[in-house]
C-alpha positions as CSV (number, residue, x, y, z in Angstrom):
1,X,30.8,-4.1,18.7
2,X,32.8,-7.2,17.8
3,X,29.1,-9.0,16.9
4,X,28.4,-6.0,14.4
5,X,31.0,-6.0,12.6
6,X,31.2,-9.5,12.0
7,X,27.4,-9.3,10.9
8,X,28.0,-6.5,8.6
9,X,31.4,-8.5,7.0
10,X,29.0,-11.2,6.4
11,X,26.4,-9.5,4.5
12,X,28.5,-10.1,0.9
13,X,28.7,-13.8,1.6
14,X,28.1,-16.6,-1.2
15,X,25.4,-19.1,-1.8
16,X,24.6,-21.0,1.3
17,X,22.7,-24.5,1.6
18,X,20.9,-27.4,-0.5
19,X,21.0,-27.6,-3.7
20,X,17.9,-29.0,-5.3
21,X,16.9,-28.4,-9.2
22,X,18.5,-25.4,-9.2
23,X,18.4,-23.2,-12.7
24,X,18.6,-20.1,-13.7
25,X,21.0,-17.1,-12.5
26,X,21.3,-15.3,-9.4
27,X,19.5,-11.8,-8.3
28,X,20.3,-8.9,-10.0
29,X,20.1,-5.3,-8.5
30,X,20.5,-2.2,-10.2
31,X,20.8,1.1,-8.7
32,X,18.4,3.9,-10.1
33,X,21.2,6.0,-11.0
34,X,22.1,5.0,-14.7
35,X,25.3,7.2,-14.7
36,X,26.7,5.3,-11.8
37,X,28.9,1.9,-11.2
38,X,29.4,-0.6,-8.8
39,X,31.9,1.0,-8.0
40,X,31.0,4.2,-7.7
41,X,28.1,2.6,-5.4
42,X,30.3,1.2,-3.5
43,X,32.6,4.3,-2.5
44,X,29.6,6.0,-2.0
45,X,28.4,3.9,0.5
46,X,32.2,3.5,2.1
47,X,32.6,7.0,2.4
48,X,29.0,7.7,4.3
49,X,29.3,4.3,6.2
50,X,32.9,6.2,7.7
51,X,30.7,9.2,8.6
52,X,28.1,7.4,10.9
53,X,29.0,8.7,15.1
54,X,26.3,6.3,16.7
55,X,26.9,6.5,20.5
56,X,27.2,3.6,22.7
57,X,23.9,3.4,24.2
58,X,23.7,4.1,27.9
59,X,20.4,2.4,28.8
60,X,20.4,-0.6,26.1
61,X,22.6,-3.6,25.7
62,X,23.4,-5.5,22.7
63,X,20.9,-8.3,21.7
64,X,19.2,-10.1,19.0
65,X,16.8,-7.5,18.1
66,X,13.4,-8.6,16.8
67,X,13.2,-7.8,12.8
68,X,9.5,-6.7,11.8
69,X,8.5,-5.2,8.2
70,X,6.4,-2.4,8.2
71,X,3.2,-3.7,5.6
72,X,0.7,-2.2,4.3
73,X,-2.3,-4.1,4.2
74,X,-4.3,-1.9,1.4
75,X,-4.3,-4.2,-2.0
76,X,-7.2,-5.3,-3.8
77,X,-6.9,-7.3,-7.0
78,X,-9.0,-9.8,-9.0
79,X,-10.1,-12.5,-8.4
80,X,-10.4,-11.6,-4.8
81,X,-12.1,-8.2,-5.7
82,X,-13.8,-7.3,-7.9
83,X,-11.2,-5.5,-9.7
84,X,-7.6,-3.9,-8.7
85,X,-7.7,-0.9,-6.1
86,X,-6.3,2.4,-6.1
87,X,-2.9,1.3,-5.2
88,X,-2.3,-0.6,-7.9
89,X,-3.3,2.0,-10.0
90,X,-3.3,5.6,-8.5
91,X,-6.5,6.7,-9.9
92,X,-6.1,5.2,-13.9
93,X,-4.4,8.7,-15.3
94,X,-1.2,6.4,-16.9
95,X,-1.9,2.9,-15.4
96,X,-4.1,0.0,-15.8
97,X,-3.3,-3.3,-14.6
98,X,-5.5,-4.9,-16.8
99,X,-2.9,-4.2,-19.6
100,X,0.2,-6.2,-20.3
101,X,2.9,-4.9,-21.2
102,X,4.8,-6.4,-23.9
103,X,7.5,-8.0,-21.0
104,X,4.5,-9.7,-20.0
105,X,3.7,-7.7,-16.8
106,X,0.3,-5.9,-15.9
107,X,0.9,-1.9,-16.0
108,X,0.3,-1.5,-12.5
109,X,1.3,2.1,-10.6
110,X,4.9,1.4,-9.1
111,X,8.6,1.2,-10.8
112,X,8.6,-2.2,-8.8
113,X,6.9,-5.4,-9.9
114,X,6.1,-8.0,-7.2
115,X,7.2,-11.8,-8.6
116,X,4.1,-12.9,-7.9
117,X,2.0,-9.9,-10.1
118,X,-0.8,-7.7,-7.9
119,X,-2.0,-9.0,-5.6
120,X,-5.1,-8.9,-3.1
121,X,-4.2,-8.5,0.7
122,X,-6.6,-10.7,1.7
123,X,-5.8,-13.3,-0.8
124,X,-4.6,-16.5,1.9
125,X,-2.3,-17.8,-0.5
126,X,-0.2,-14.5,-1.0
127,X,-0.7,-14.1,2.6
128,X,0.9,-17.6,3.2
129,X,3.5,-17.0,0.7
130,X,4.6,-14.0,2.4
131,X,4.7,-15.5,5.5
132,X,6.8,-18.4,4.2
133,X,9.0,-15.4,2.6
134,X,9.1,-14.0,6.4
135,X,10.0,-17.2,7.9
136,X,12.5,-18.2,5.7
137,X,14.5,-14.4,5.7
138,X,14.5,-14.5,9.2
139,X,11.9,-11.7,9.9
140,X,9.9,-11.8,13.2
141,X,6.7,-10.4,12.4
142,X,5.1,-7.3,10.8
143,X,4.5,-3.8,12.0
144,X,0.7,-2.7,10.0
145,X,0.3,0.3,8.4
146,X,-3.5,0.7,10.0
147,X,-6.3,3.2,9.9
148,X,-8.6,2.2,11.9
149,X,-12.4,-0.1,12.3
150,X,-14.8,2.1,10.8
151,X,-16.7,1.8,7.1
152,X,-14.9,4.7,5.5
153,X,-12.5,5.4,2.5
154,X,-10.8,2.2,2.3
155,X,-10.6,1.4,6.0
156,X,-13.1,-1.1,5.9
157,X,-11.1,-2.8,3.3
158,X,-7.8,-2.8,5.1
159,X,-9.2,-3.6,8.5
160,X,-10.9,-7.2,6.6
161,X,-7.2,-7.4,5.4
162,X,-5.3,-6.7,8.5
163,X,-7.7,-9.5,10.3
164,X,-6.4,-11.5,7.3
165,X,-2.7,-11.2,7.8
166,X,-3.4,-11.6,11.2
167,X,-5.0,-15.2,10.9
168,X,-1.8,-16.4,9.2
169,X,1.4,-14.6,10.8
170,X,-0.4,-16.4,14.0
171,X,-0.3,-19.8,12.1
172,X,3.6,-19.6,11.5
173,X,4.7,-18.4,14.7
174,X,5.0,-14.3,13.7
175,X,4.1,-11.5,16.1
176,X,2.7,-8.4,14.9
177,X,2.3,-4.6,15.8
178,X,0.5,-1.7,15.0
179,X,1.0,1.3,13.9
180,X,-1.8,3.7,13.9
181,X,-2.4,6.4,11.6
182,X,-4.3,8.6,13.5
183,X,-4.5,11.1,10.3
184,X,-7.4,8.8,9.5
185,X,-9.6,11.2,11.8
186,X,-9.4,14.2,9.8
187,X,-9.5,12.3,6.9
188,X,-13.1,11.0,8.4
189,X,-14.0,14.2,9.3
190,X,-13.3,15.7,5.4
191,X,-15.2,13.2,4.0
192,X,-17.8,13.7,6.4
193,X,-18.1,10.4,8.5
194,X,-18.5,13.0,11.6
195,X,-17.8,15.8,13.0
196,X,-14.6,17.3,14.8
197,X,-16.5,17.4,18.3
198,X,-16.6,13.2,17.7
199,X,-13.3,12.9,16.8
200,X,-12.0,11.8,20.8
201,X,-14.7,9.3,20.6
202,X,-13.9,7.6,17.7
203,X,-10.4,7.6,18.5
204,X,-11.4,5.6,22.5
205,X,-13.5,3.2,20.0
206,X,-9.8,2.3,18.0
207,X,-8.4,1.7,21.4
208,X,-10.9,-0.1,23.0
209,X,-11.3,-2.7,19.7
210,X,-7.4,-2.9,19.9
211,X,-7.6,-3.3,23.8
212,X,-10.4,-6.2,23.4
213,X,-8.5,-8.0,20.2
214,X,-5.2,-7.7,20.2
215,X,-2.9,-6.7,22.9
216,X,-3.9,-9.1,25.5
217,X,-2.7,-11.8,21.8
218,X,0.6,-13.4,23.2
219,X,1.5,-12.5,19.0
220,X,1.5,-8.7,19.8
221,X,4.3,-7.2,20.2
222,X,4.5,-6.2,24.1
223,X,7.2,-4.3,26.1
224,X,7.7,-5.1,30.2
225,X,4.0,-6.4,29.7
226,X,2.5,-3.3,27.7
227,X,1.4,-3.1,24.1
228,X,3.9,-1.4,21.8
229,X,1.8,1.2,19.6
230,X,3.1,3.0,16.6
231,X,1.7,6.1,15.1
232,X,2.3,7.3,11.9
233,X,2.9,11.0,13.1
234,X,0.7,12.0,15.2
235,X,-1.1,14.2,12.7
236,X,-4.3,14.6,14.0
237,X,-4.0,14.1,18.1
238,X,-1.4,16.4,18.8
239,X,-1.6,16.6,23.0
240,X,-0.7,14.6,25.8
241,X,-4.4,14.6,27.4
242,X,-5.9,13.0,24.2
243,X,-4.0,10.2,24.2
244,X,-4.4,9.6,27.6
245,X,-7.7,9.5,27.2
246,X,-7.3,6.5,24.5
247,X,-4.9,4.5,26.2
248,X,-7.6,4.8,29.4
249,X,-9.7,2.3,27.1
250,X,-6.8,0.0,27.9
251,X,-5.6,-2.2,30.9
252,X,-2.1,-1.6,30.3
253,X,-0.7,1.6,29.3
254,X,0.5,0.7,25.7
255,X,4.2,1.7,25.3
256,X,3.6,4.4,22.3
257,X,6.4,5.3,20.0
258,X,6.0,7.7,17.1
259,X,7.4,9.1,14.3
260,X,10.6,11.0,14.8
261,X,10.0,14.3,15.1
262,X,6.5,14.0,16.5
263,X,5.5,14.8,20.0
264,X,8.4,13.4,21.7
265,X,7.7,14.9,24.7
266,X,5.1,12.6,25.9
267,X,6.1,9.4,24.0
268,X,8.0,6.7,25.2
269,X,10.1,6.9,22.3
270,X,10.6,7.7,18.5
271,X,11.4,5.3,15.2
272,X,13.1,6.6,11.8
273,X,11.5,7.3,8.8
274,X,13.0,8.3,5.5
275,X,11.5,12.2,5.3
276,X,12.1,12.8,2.4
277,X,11.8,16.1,1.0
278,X,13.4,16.2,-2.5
279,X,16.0,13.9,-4.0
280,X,18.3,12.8,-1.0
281,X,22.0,12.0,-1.0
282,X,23.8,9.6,1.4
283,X,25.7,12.4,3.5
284,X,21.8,13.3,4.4
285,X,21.1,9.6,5.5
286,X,24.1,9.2,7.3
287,X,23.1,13.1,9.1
288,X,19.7,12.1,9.8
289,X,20.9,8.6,11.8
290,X,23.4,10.8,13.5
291,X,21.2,12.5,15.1
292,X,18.1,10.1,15.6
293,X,20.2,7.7,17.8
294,X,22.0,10.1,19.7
295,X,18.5,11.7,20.3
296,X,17.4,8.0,21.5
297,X,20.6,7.1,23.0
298,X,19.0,7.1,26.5
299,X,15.7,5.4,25.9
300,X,15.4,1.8,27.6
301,X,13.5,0.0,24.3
302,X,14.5,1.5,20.9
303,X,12.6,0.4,17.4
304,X,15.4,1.3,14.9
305,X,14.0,1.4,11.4
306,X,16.2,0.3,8.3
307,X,15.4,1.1,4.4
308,X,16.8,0.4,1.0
309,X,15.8,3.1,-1.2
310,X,12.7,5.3,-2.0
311,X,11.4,5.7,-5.8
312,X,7.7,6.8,-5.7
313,X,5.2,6.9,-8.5
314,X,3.3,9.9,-7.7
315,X,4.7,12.4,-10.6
316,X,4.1,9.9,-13.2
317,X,0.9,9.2,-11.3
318,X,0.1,12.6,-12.1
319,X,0.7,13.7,-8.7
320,X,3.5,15.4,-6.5
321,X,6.7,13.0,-5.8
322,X,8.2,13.3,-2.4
323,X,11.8,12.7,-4.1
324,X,14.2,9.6,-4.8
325,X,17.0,7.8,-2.4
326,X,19.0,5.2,-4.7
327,X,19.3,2.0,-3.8
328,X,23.3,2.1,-4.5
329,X,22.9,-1.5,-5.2
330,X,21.8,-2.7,-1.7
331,X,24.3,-0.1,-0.5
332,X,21.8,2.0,1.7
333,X,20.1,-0.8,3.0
334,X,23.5,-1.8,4.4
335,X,24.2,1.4,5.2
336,X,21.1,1.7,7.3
337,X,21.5,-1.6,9.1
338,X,24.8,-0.6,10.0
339,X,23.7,2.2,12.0
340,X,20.8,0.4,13.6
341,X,23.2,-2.4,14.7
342,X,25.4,0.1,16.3
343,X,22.8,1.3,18.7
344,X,21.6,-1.9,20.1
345,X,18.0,-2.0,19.2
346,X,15.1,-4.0,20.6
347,X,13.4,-3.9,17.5
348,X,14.3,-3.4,13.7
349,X,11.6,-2.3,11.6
350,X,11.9,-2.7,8.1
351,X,10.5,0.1,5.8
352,X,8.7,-1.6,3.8
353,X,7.4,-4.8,3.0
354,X,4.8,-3.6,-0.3
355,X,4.7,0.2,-0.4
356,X,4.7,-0.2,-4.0
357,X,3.5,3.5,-4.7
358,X,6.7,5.0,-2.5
359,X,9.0,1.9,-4.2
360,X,10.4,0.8,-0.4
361,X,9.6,-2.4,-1.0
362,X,12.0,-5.3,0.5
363,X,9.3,-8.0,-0.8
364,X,10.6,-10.4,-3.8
365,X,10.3,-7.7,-7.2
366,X,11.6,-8.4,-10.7
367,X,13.6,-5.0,-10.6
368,X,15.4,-5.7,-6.1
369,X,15.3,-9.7,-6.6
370,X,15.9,-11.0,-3.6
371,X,18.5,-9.0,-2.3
372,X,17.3,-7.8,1.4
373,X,15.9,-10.9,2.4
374,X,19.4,-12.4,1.6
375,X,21.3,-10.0,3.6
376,X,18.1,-10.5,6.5
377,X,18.9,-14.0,6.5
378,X,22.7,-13.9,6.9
379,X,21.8,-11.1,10.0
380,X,20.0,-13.9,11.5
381,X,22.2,-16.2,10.9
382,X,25.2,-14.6,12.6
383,X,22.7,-14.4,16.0
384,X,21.3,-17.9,15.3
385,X,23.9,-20.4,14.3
386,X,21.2,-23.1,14.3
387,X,19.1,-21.0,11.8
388,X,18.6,-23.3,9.0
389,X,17.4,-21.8,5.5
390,X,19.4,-20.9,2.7
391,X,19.2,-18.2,-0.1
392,X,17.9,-20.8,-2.5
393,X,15.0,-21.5,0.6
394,X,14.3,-17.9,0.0
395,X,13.2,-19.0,-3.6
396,X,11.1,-22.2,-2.7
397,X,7.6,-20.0,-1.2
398,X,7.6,-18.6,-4.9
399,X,8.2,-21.9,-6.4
400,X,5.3,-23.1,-3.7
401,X,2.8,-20.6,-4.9
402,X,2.8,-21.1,-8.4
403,X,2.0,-24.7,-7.9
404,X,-0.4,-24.0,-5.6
405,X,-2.0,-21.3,-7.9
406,X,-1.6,-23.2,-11.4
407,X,-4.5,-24.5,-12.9
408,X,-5.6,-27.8,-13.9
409,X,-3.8,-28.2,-16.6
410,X,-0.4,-26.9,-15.4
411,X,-0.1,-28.8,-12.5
412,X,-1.2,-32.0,-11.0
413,X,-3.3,-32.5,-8.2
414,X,-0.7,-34.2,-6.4
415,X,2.0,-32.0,-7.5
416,X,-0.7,-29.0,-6.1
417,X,-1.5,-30.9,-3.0
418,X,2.2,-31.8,-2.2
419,X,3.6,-27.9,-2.7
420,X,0.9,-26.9,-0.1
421,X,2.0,-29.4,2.3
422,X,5.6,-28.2,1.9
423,X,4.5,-24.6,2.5
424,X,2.2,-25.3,5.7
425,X,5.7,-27.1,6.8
426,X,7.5,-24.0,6.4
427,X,4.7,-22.0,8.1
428,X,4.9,-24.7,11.0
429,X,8.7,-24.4,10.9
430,X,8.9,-28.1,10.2
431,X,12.3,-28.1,7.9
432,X,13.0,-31.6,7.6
433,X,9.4,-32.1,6.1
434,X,9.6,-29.4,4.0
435,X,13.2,-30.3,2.4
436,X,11.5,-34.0,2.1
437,X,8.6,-32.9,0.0
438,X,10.5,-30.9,-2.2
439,X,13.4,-33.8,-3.0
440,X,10.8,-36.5,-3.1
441,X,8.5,-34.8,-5.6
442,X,11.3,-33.1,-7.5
443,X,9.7,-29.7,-7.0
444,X,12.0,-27.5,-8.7
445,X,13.0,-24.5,-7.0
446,X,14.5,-21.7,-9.4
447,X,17.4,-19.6,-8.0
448,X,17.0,-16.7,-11.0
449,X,14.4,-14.2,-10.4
450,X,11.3,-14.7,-12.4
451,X,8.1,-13.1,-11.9
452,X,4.5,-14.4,-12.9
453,X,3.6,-13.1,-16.2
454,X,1.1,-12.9,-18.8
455,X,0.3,-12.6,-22.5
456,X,0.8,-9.3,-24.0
457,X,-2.2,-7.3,-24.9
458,X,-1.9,-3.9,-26.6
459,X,-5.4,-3.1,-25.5
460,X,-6.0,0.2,-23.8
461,X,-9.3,1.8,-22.6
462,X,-11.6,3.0,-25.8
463,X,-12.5,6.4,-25.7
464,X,-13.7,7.6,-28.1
465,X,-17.5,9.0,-27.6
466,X,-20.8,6.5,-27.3
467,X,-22.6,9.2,-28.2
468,X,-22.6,11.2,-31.4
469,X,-23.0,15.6,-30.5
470,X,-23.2,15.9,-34.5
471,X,-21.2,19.2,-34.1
472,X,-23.2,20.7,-30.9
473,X,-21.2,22.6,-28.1
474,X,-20.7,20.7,-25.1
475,X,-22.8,23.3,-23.2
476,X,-20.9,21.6,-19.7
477,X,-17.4,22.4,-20.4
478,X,-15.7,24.7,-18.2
479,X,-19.6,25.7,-17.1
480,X,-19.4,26.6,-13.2
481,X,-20.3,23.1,-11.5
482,X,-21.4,23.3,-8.0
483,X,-21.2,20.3,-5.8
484,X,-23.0,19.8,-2.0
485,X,-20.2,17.8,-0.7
486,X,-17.0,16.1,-2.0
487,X,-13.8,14.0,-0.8
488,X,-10.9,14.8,-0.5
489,X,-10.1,17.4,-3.7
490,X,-12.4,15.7,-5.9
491,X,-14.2,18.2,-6.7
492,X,-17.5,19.7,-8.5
493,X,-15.3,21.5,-10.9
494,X,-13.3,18.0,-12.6
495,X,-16.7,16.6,-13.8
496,X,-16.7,19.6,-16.7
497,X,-12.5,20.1,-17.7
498,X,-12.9,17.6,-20.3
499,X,-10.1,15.4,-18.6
500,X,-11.7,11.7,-18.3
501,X,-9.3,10.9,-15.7
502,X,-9.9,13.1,-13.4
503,X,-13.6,12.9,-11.8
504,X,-15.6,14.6,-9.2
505,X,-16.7,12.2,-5.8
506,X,-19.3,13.2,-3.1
507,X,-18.6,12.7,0.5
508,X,-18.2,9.1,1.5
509,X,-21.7,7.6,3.0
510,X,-23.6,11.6,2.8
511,X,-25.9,11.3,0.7
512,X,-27.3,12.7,-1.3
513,X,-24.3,14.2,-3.4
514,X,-25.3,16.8,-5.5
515,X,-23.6,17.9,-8.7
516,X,-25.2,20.9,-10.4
517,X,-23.9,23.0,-13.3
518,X,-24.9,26.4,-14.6
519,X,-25.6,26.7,-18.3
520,X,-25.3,30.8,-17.9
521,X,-28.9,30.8,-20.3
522,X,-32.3,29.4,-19.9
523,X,-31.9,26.9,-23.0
524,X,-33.6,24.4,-24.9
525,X,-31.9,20.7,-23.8
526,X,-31.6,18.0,-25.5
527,X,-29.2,15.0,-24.0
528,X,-27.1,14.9,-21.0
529,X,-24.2,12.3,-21.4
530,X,-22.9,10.9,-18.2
531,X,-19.2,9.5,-17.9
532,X,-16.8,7.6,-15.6
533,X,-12.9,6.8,-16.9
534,X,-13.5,3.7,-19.2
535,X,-10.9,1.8,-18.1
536,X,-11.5,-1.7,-17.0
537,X,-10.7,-0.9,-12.9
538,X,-13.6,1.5,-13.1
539,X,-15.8,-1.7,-13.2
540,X,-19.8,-2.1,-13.4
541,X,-21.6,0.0,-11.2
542,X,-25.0,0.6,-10.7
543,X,-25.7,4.6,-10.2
544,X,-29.1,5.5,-8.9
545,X,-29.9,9.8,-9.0
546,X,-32.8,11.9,-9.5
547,X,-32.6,14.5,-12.6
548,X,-33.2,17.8,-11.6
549,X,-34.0,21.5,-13.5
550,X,-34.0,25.3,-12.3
551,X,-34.1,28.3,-13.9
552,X,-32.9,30.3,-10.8
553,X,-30.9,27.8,-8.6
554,X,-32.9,27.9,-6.5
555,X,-36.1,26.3,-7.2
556,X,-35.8,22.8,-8.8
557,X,-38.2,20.7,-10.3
558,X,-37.6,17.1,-10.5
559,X,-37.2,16.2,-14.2
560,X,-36.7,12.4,-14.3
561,X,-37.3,10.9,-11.0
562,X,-34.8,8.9,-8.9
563,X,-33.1,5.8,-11.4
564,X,-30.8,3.0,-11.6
565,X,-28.1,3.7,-14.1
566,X,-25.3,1.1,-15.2
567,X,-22.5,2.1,-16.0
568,X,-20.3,-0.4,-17.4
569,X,-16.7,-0.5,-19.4
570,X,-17.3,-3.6,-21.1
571,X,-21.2,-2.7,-22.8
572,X,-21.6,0.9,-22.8
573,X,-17.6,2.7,-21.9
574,X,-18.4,3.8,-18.5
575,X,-21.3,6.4,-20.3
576,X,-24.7,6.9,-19.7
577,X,-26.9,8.8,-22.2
578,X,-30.3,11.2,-20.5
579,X,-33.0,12.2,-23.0
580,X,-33.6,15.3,-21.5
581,X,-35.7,17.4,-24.1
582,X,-36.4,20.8,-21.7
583,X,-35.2,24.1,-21.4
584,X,-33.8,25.6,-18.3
585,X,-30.4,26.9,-17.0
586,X,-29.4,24.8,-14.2
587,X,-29.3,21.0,-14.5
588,X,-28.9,18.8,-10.9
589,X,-28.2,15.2,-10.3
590,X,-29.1,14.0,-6.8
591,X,-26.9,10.8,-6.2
592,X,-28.6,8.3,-3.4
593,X,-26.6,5.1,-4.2
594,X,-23.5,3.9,-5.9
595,X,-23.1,0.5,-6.1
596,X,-19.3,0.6,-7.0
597,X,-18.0,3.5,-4.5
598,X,-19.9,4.9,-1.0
599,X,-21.0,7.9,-2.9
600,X,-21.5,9.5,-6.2
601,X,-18.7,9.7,-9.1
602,X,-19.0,11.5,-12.2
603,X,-15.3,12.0,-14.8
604,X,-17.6,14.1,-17.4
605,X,-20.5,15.4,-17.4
606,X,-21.6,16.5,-20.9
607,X,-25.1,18.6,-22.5
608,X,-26.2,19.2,-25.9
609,X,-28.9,22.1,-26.9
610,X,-31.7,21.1,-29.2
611,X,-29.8,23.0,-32.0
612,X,-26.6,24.1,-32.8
């Protein structure tokens, strides 16, 4: 234990290293609770740290455990994509990241803001950047948050991002792992992709691309010669015989480790997770490790997993918030590593490296600094005396980017060109070239925590109505609305509550979707209005549906045959207007493309009689 403690005494150590341009102030961390001190903090932590009973380990010996950071590869943002994904945004109720703030920051979902803004997961320069972040910390690889190969939801999108990552964790040297979330079946099987009976099959198609891709990589992470998996759970294969029939799409029996409390009692072994449930207090942490690592005090390979706080979005999301861990000023991330030390792991998994939405993130933010990497790199230090990057290193990939990023007329060619030879020499692990680049061209490297920022606009989405009703009754509203399929609880019903932020969608890939409403009379029409959130990240898409009419519900009549419709935030506010000029009591729109989602979307759907 003599190692540990001397780890864990170094972890308030000063500035360490070269000193090259250096401005600016040091990293500032605050702790969520605004009736609390430093000091209070700190005899928080004190008091639970005296509480921890982690048992000797009786099949494990103490080493220099491999640190990865659990990432989550699901971020789309301009210029990339097309325009910023869910994640940044959590459907557009409250936030738009094509706002700025008035501190100069885009309003994205998350009560962290990364230094370098939004970003795309397969952008290669945030990618490299992160990596350089990774190398120079200290931190071994990355443990992905992964849902699978197939063109559903967003999989497709984080699979193209995964492959991403991949490309450049293997260019500096970084191993990787997965974790699997197999809750992406019944996800699939909601949203109609297939059916429950397929579900196995899809599943031995995961482990077969895995098999043929990745675990035979000398970058995977591998245990006595077998591919460490991760689940997530399980949460949709719950017995032994199903995943023995996935891992028979592999050579070697992968060494599969879930999520505490999950089917133990045919997995090799279990990691940590924060379950929260509420607003948790330290005494809960410290009860919580207790028991984890005496529960795992007999397992031969032991992937411990280490936090700093958990501050999620969802409520002011409009959504259901799992609950809040404070930070205590880098206090329970201490606290955490403490215990993890203390049972000798093979692996420490930090949770996370970008789960913006939950607010674990350990990546560079304007509101956490720098503060976990620091105490990541003195870890390392203390098992590698050799290790050679300092806390003002940890600055210099930011300092990298924004060169490499800047345009024309902020940076040089050769200033560009030289910043991206200094970060390739941190990728390659070259440190002497690296320092020489950045004293020969005087690239400043700024110890204070700054984030990339932007103009202030005060511009939010415009909605007020394209169309002029003149006084009519929105015949629509709270009508009963009738939909053939939907995903997840998007349904029929939000397409006529008058709320423009919430918005029916059909299943992913079945079409046609079909959205009908009941007008209760047989009624003269006279315009249908179509709407979709005007916010900028609902960008352009092209619509194409067929306009139906019944008087029964039973028996439609095509009205306006099948039609492209734009809709677009920047020329018409996300609103189509129908000339419909017809009487009946049931209107139907048969969706067969969508050019900006895999199915159809409707926020409002809107219809005006011939009179008032």
């Amino acid at each position: 234990m003599k190692k540990t403690s001397k780890i864990l005494s170094a972890l308030t150590a000063g500035c360490l290293g070269f000193c090259v341009f250096i401005s600016g102030c040091t990293t500032t961390i605050s702790s969520g609770n605004k009736n609390s001190t430093t000091a209070d903090n700190t005899s928080a932590v004190e008091s639970a740290e005296k509480n921890l009973r982690i048992p000797t380990p009786t099949n494990r010996t103490e080493k220099d455990p491999q640190v990865l950071v659990h990432y989550m590869p699901w971020f789309q943002a301009p210029p990339v994509s097309e325009g910023y994904g869910f994640h940044w945004h959590q459907g557009g109720a409250k936030f738009d990241p094509y706002q700025v703030l008035p501190n100069g920051q885009l309003n994205i979902a998350s009560h962290y803001y990364p230094l370098t803004g939004p970003y795309d997961t397969r952008d290669k320069n945030i990618l490299e950047y992160q990596a350089a972040l990774m190398k120079v910390a200290g931190i071994d690889g990355v443990i992905f948050d992964w849902y699978g190969i197939e063109n559903a939801l967003d999989y497709k999108e984080i699979q193209e991002s995964t492959l991403e990552v991949i490309k450049v964790l293997k260019k500096a040297g970084l191993k990787y792992a997965i974790c699997y979330e197999d809750q992406s079946i019944g996800k699939m099987i909601e949203a109609g992709n297939f059916v429950k009976e397929q579900a196995l099959d899809y599943g031995k198609k995961v482990f077969a691309y895995m098999e043929s891709n990745w675990f035979h990589d000398d970058a995977y992470l591998k245990y006595e010669g077998r591919p460490v998996v991760y689940t997530f759970g399980p949460q949709y294969y719950f017995y032994r015989e199903q995943w023995d029939s996935l891992f028979a799409q592999c050579s070697a029996r992968p060494y599969f480790i879930t999520l505490e409390g999950h089917s133990e009692g045919f997995a090799d072994g279990s990691y940590n997770w924060f379950n929260m449930n509420g607003r948790k207090t330290l005494p809960q942490v410290v009860s919580q490790l207790n028991n984890f690592y005496q529960q795992q005090n007999d397992k031969p390979f032991l992937t411990a997993t280490i936090y700093s706080g958990f501050h999620d979005i969802y409520a002011e999301a409009g959504q259901k918030s799992y609950g809040y861990l404070d930070r205590y000023e880098g206090g329970t991330f201490n606290l955490t590593l403490k215990a993890a030390l203390m049972a000798y792991p093979d692996v420490i998994q930090v949770a996370t490296w970008n789960d913006y939405g939950e607010g674990t993130v350990i990546e560079p933010t304007v509101q956490g600094g720098y503060n976990e990497l620091e105490v990541l790199q003195k870890l390392q230090k203390k098992y590698d005396g050799s290790f050679p990057y300092s806390e003002l290193d940890l600055r210099a990939p930011l300092a990298l980017y924004k060169l490499i990023t800047a345009g024309q007329n902020d940076a040089s060619a050769a200033k560009k060109a030289a910043a991206r030879k200094a970060l390739d020499a941190i990728l390659a692990g070259d440190v002497d070239l690296y320092r020489s680049i950045i004293s020969q061209e005087k690239i400043s490297v700024d110890y204070a925590v700054r984030a990339v920022l932007s103009e202030a606009t005060a511009d939010a989405a415009d909605t007020t109505s394209l169309y002029d009703a003149a006084g009519r009754k929105n015949l629509a509203l709270g009508s009963p609305i009738v939909a053939n399929n939907k995903i997840y609880d998007f349904v029929g019903s939000k397409a006529a509550d008058g709320d423009i932020s919430t918005y029916w969608e059909g299943a992913a890939n079945k079409y046609p979707n079909t959205l009908q409403v009941d007008l209760v009379n047989s009624q003269k029409l006279d315009i249908a209005v179509l709407k979709l959130n005007p916010q900028k990240i609902w960008g352009k898409r092209v619509q194409t549906f067929t306009v139906e009419t019944s008087d029964n519900g039973t028996d439609f009549t095509t009205l306006i045959p099948e039609s492209n419709y734009e809709f677009n935030p920047l020329t018409n506010k996300n609103t189509v207007v129908i000339k419909l000029d017809t009487k009946a009591r049931y209107l139907r729109f048969v969706f067969t493309k969508n050019t900006g989602a895999n199915a159809g979307q409707l926020a409002e759907l809107e219809v005006y009689p011939a009179n008032k």
